[in-house]
N, C-alpha and C positions, 0 to 999 in steps of 0.2 A: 504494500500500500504506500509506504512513504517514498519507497524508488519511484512508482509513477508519479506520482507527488511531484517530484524532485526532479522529474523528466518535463513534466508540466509547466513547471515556473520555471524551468531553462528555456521552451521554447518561447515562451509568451514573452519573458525578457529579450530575447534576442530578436523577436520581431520585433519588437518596440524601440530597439538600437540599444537597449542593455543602461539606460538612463545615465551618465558619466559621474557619478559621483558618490560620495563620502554622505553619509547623513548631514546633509548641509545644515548649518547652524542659522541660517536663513529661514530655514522653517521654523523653527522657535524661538529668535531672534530678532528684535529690530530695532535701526539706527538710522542716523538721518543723512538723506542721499550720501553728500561728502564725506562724512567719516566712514562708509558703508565703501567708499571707492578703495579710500586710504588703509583700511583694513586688507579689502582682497590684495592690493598691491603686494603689502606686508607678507601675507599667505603666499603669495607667487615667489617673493624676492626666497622668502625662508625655504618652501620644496626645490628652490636653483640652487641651496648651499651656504644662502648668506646669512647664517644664522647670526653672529655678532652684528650685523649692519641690522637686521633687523629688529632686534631687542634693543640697540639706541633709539632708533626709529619711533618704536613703539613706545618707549617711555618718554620720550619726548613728548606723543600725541595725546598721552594719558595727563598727562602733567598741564594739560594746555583745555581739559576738556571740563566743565561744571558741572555738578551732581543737578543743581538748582534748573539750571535748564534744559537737560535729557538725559534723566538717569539711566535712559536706553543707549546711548552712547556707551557711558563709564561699561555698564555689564556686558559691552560686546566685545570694547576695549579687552578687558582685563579675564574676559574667556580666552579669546586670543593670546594671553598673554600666558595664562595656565596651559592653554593647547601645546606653546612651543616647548614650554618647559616641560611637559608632560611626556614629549615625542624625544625631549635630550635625557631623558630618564632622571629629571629634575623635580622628585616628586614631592618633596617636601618647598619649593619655591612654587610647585602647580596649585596644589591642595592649598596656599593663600592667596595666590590670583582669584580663585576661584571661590575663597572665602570671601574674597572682597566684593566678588560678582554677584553673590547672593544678598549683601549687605543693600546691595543697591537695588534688591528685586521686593520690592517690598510691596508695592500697590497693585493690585486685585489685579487688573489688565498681563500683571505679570507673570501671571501661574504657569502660561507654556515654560517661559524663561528659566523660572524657580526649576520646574521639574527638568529641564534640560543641564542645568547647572549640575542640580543633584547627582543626576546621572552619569558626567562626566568626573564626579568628585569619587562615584562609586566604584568606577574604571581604577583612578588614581588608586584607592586603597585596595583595590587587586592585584595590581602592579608592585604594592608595596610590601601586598602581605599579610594586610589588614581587612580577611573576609567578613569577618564579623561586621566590622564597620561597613565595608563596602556592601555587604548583604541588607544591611539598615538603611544605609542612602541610598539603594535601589530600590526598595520597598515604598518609599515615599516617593519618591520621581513616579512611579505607578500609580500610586493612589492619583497624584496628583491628576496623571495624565487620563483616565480612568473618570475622577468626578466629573473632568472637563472635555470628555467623547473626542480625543484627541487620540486618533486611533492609531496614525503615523508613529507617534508620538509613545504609544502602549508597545505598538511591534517593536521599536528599536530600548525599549526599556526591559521587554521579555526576553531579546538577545544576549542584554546585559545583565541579565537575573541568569539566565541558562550560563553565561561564562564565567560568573563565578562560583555556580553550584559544582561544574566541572571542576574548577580550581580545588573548591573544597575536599572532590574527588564523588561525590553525589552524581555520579551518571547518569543512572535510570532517572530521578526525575529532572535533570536537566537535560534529557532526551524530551524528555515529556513536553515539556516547555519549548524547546527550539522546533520539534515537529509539529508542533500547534500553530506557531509560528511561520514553516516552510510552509504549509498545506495554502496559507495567505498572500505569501507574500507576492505574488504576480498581481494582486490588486495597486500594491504600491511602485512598480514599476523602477525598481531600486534595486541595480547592480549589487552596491556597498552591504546592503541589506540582507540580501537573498548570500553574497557570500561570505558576509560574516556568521549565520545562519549554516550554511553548510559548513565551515571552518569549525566551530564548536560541534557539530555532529560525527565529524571525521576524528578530531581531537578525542572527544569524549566515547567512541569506536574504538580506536588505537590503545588507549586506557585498560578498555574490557576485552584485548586480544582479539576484534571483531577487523583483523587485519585488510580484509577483503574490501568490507562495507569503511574503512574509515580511507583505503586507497580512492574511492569514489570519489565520495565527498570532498576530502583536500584536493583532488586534482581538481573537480568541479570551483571549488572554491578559487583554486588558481587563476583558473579562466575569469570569472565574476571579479576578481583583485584586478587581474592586470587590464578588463575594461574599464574598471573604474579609476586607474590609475594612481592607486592606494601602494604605496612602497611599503609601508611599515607591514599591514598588512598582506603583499607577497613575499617579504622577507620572513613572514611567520611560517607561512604556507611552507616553502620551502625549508625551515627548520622542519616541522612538523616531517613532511615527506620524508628527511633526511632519518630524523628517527624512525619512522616508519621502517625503512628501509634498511636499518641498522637491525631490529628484530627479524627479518627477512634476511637475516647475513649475508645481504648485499654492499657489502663496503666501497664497491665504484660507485654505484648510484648513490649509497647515500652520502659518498664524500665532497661529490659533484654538488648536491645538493646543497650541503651545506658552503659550500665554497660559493652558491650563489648569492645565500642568506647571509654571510657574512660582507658581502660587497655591499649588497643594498642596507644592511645596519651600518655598514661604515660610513655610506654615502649620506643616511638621512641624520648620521651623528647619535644613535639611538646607542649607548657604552651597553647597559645592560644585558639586554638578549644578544649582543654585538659579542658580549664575554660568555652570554649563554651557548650561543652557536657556537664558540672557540670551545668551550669545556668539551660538548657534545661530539666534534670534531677531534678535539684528544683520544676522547672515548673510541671513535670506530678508528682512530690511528694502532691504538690497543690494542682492537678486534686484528686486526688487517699484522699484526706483528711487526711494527714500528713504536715500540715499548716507552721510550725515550723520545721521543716526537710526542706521542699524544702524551707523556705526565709531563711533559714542556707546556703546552697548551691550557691542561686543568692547571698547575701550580699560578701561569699566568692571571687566568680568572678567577682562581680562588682568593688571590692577593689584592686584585680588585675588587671582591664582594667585599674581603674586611674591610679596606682602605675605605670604604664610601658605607660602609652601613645597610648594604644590601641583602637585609638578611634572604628575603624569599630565595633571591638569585645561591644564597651561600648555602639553604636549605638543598636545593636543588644539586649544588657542586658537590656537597657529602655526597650525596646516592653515587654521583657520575665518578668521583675520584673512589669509593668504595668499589664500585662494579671494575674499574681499571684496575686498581688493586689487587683486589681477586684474581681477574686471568693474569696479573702480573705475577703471582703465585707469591703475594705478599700480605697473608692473611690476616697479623697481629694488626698492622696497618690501615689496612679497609676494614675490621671490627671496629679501629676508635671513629670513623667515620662514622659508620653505621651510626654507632652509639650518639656522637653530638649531633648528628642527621633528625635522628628519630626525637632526641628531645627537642629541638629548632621545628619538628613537624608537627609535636603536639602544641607549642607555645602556638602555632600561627593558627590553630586547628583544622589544619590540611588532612584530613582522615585518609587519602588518597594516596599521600604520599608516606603518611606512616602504614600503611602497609604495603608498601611496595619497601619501604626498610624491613619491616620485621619478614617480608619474603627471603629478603638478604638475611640478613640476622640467621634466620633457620639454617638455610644454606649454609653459611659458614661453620656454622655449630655445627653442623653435622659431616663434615668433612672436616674438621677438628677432630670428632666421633664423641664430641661430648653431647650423647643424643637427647640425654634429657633434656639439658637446655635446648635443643633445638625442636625436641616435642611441644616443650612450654611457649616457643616465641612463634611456632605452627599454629598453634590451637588460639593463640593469640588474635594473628594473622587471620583466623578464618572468623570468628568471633569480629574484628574491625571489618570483615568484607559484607556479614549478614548485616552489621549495623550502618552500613548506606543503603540499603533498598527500601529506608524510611522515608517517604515522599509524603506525609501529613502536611507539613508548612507548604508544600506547594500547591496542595488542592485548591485551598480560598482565591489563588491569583490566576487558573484555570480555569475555574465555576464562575468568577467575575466577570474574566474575556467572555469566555461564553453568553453570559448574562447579557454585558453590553451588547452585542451583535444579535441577539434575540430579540430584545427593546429597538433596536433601529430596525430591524425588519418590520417588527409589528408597528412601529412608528407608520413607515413608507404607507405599508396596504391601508391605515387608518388616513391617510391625507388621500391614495387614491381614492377608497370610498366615498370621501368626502364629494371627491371633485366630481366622478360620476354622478352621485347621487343631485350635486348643482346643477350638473350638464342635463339629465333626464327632465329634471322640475323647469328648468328654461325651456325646453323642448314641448312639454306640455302645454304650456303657457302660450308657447306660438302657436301650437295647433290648436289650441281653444278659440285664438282669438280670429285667426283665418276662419276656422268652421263658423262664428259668430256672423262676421263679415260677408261673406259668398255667403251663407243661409242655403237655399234652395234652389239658387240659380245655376249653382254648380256641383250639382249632385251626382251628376253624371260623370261628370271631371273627377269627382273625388272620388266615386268608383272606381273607376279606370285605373287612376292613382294609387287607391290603396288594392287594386288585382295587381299592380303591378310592383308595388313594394311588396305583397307576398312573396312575389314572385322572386325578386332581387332578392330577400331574406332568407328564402329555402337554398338559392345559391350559395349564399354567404355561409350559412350552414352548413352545405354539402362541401366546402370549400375549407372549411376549419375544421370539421371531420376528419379529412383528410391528412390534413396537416397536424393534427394531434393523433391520428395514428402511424404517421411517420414519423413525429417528435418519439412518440413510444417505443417505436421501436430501435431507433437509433440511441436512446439512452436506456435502453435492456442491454443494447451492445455492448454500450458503454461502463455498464455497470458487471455484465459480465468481464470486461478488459480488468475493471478496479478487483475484483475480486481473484480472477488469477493471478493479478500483482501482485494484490496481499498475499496470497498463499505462497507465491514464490519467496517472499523477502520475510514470510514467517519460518520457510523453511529454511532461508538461510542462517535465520538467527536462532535455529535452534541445533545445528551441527556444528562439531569440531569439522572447523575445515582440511586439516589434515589427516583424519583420519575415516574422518562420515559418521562415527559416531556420535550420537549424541550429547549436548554439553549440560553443564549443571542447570541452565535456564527451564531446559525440558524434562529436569528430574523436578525442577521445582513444582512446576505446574502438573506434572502427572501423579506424586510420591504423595501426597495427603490423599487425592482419593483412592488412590493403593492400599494405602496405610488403614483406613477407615473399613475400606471393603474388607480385606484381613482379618480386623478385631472382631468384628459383626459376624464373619464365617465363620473365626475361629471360637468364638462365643456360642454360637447355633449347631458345633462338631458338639463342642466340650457339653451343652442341654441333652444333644438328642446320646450323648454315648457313643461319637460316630468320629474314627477319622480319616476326615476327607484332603482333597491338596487346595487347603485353604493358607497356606503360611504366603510370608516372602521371603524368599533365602539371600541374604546378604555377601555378597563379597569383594573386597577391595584389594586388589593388585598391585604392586609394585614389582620392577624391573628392576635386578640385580647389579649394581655397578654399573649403571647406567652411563652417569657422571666421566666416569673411564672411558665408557665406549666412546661418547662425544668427546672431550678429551684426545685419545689414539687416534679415534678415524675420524674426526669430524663433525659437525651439525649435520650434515644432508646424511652418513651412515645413521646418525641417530636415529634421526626423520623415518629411514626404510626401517631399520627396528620398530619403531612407536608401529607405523601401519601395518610390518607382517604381523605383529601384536594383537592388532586389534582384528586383522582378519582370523587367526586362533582364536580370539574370543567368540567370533560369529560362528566359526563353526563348534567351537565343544557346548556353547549354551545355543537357546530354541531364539526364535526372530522374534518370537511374543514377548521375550524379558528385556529388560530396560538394562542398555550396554551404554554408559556412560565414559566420556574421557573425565576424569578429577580433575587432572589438571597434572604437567609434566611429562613423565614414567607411569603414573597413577592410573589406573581405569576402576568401575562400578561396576558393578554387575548385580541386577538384581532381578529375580526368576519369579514370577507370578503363580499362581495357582501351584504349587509346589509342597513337597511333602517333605519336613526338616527330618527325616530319618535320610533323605540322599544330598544332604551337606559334604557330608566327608569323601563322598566317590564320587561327588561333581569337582572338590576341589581336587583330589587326587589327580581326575584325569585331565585335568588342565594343569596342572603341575608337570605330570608325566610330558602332556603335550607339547608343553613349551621344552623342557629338559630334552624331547626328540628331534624339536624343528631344527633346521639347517639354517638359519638369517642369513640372508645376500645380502652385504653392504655394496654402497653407492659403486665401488670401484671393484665389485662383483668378488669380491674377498670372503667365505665363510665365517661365521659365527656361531657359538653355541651359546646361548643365551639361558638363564633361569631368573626364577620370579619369588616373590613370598606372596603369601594371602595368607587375609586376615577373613575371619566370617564371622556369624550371627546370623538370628532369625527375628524377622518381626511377626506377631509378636512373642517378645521373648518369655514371656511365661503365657502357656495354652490356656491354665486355670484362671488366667486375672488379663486379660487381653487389653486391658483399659490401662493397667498401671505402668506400662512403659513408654514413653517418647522416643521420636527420630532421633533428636541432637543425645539422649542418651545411649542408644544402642548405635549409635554411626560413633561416639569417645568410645566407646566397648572394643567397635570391630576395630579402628587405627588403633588401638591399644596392643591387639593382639597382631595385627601386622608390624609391629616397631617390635613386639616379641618375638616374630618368626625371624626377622632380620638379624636381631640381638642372637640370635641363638642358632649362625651359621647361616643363615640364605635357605633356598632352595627346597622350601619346607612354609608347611601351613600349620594354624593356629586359630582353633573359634571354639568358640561358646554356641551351645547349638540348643540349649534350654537353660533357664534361671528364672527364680522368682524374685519380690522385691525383698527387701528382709524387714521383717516387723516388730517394733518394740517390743522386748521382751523374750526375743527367739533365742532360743537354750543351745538351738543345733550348732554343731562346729563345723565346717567345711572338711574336705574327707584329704584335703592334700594341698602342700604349701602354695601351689599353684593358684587353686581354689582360693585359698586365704587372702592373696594377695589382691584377684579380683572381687570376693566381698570387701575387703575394709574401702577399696577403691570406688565401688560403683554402689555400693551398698544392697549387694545381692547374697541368697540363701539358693540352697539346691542346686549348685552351678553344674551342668554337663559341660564337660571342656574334651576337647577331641587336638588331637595334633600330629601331624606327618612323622614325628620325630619317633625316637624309640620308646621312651615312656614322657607321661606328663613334667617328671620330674629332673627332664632334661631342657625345659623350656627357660629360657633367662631373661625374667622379665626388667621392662626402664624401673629406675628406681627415682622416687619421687624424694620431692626434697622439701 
């Protein structure tokens, strides 16, 4: 749905010559002829380079201009004045240009201005770091724009609510918001618009590993930048790609890339992302085995984020100088990153970015081999991933859009009505007073007249007939088109693109009513005395020394591993059970209608399976690859169907896979029955093993099953 969307306002822009511009401050802005000249000059002279000429300039014209006779002046002035500084990454000289710009917006007449001020103020504390704030000044710029049906004016304020939910790392509902947004924006006929709009969709894609869908979008967004002839803007673009293309382990394109983003940040003088691009640039120097080149690059920008106070920018350089670290095989090193990373990402409450640290964090921990820490900063990591798919705050500023454009609709039909119903009541009045007039002399005439307006009006009829049965069926067409669209771009976002399996998205929406159907069958065995294949058998996979294999042979050998992988999955389990990628090495697998007595001979022969296969790497080299799995049943006790949870029995199963691994590889570990344990219970567990999973999960009656020789060779994490 949103691709044809997004195919739709490409076309209609570009018939319409794609509008040349930037959300012109002219739209919520105004001054008087001659300062309105003097300004654009200013604007021109500064995108040629002449940034020094044109801040004398400026403050020259400020300095010369009275509050007393057009406060509209001063506030367009000293917009312009926070815009340059804004664009030299002068954010603290912008945020009081722009303080001052509001001081002067003070009279009713002014609310576009106020709310456009605001908006830009909210920009600035994105740029700085300060979401919290900039989330608050976008919030008002909305209202503002919102009381006063200034719809222009709502679309480019929900752009900038959607860019810094992304910031904050809130996707999904800053999807929500920009795709409310795309589905419009061919009404407003705005290049800058439609591709700043795509730019956060791409962005905010790339984030959730949705590689495919966020290459779209930024290249689209590319196009839309360089018609509108927005520099800052395609210099993002092409960072953005460059990363893109760096998770792609494309190090030509993305160096290319960023070689082009770093010209045009030098050229518009913008230091920040100009250092950002430089670190990013280090980083795939890293990838590409030019070690010393790219930590030439990060040490550069890391020294400019202190030097200037830059923390967002120096937030961002931990992760990038940690990840180089890493493959530089200098661990102690990119740990202390991590470390002041992740606290630099709580202070700014960037959730996004802390966990994309604590993803690191686990990683290193655990190729350290200190697993428990790196159990605890996993569990961690997934715990911060469940808590952005909270989109509450954003419903009220979606129910409102809405609102408004419901209210202008029903407006319109109520003024047609009107007008019709004026046009009919004149109409009768003529005809009354003609029939008054002619009386009887032209009765005949008036016969004739009205055979023959029937006549005209059955035409008119048959004529509109037609044309609403071809309007009909050309938007059934059409409606069929929207509905393949959708299915196609639902199906794309609900597959790992590299393997076809399905991703967490599609566990999420199908695993509650799995889970539900389960407890109810397994509830109605456990009544009638009957057992039927009501369970769901749990099992989570990992890939042995994985980390090595990419390491020795490469990313692209890793890649054919992950797929022959997941092809084994397809065939040892049925096409009806739910084959998930977790995420990495990781796969799901969960079997419906199933009967928890063939837990242990389904994991068996997918162990065997994998220990038989032959893996062809990229450069057709053999493999012999092995796996650990963890398992479980839902629900995990038959007698009490109700007392277990998902997020409890899914810590159960990575419990016992972190114990298959601990305890030599190549070997499985589940729990395949337990009950809850209940105050007061006397009974002791039958074996340390046992023990260790009651005091942890707080279970009684544990059945524990394992590949290995007996249970009491299993070694489990130890908690701290």
């Amino acid at each position: 749905m949103m691709h044809y969307v997004r195919l739709l306002v490409m076309a209609l822009l570009l018939v319409t010559g794609c509008g040349a511009s930037l959300a012109s401050p002219s739209q919520f802005l105004s001054c008087s002829p001659a300062i309105c000249q003097q300004l654009e000059q200013l604007s021109l002279d500064f995108d040629q380079g002449l940034a020094d000429v044109t801040h004398k300039n400026l403050a020259k014209l400020i300095a010369t201009l009275n509050p007393s006779n057009n406060p509209d002046d001063l506030v367009s002035a000293h917009f312009y004045k926070g815009h340059f500084a804004r664009s030299q990454s002068a954010y603290d000289d912008a945020l009081q240009a722009f303080e001052t710009a509001l001081h002067h917006c003070q009279q009713p007449r002014q609310i576009a201005s106020k709310a456009f001020i605001l908006g830009e103020m909210a920009k600035v504390y994105r740029f700085q770091g300060n979401l919290q704030a900039a989330l608050e000044h976008a919030y008002q710029a909305l209202q503002l724009y919102q009381q006063h049906h200034h719809l222009s004016g709502v679309a480019w304020q929900q752009v900038t609510v959607g860019s810094i939910l992304v910031a904050r790392g809130q996707y999904e509902p800053a999807l929500a918001v920009l795709q409310q947004v795309a589905k419009n924006s061919h009404q407003y006929e705005d290049a800058e618009l439609t591709g700043q709009v795509f730019y956060y969709i791409g962005v905010a894609y790339l984030q959730l590993q949705q590689l495919e869908l966020a290459g779209q979008y930024l290249d689209d967004a590319l196009e839309y930048f360089d018609s509108a002839g927005t520099a800052f803007y395609v210099a993002s673009s092409y960072f953005s790609l460059g990363e893109l293309n760096l998770q792609r382990s494309d190090t030509t394109q993305a160096r290319t890339q960023l070689n082009k983003a770093l010209g045009l940040f030098a050229e518009i003088n913008a230091p920040v992302m100009l250092h950002k691009a430089q670190s990013l640039l280090g980083l795939i120097e890293i990838t590409a085995g030019e070690a010393d080149v790219g930590q030439a690059h990060l040490n550069t920008a890391m020294a400019f984020a202190r030097q200037h106070s830059a923390t967002k920018l120096e937030a961002y350089l931990h992760l990038y100088m940690a990840r180089g670290l890493r493959l530089a095989n200098q661990p102690e090193q990119a740990f202390e990153h991590v470390l002041q990373g992740e606290q630099m990402a709580i202070s700014q409450q960037r959730a996004g970015l802390h966990t994309e640290f604590l993803k690191l964090k686990a990683q290193l921990l655990f190729e350290q081999q200190d697993y428990q820490q790196a159990y605890e900063a996993q569990q961690q990591s997934y715990a911060m991933t469940a808590s952005l798919a909270n989109q509450a705050r954003l419903m009220p500023i979606i129910q409102q859009s809405a609102l408004l454009q419901v209210q202008r609709q029903a407006q319109s039909i109520e003024l047609l009505e009107h007008s019709n119903a004026a046009e009919l009541a004149q109409a009768e009045q003529r005809n009354l007073r003609n029939m008054l007039i002619l009386g009887s002399v032209i009765t005949l005439m008036l016969l004739l007249f009205l055979l023959f307006s029937r006549y005209a009006h059955y035409r008119q009829n048959m004529w509109l007939r037609q044309q609403v049965r071809a309007r009909t069926i050309e938007l059934e067409s059409k409606n069929q088109q929207l509905q393949e669209a959708f299915k196609s771009l639902e199906q794309a976002s609900l597959r790992d693109p590299l393997t076809g399996l399905y991703n967490r998205y599609y566990l999420d929406t199908r695993l509650p009513g799995e889970f539900r159907r389960a407890q109810h069958a397994c509830a109605q065995a456990a009544e009638n005395n009957t057992r039927a294949d009501t369970d769901l058998l749990c099992f989570l996979m990992d890939i042995d020394n994985f980390k090595q294999i990419n390491d020795e042979y490469g990313h692209l050998s890793g890649d054919r591993v992950l797929v022959q992988f997941s092809t084994l999955i397809q065939e040892v389990f049925r096409d009806t059970d739910l084959q998930i990628r977790w995420g990495g090495e990781e796969f799901l697998v969960i079997c419906r209608h199933a009967n928890r007595a063939s837990t242990e001979e389904l994991a068996e022969r997918f162990r065997q399976t994998v220990a038989a296969h032959v893996f062809i790497l990229a450069d057709a080299r053999p493999l012999r690859v092995t796996c650990c799995i963890g398992f479980s049943v839902l629900p995990l006790d038959p007698h009490g169907p109700f007392n277990t949870s998902w997020s409890m029995t899914f810590a159960l199963i990575d419990y016992c896979l972190y114990a298959a691994k601990l305890s030599g590889k190549n070997c499985w570990v589940g729990v395949r029955e337990a009950s809850e344990q209940q105050a007061g219970d006397t009974d002791q567990p039958g074996t340390a093993a046992a023990s260790v999973l009651s005091e942890k999960f707080n279970l009684a009656q544990i059945k524990l099953a394992t590949s290995l020789n007996n249970i009491a060779s299993i070694q489990w994490p130890e908690d701290t």
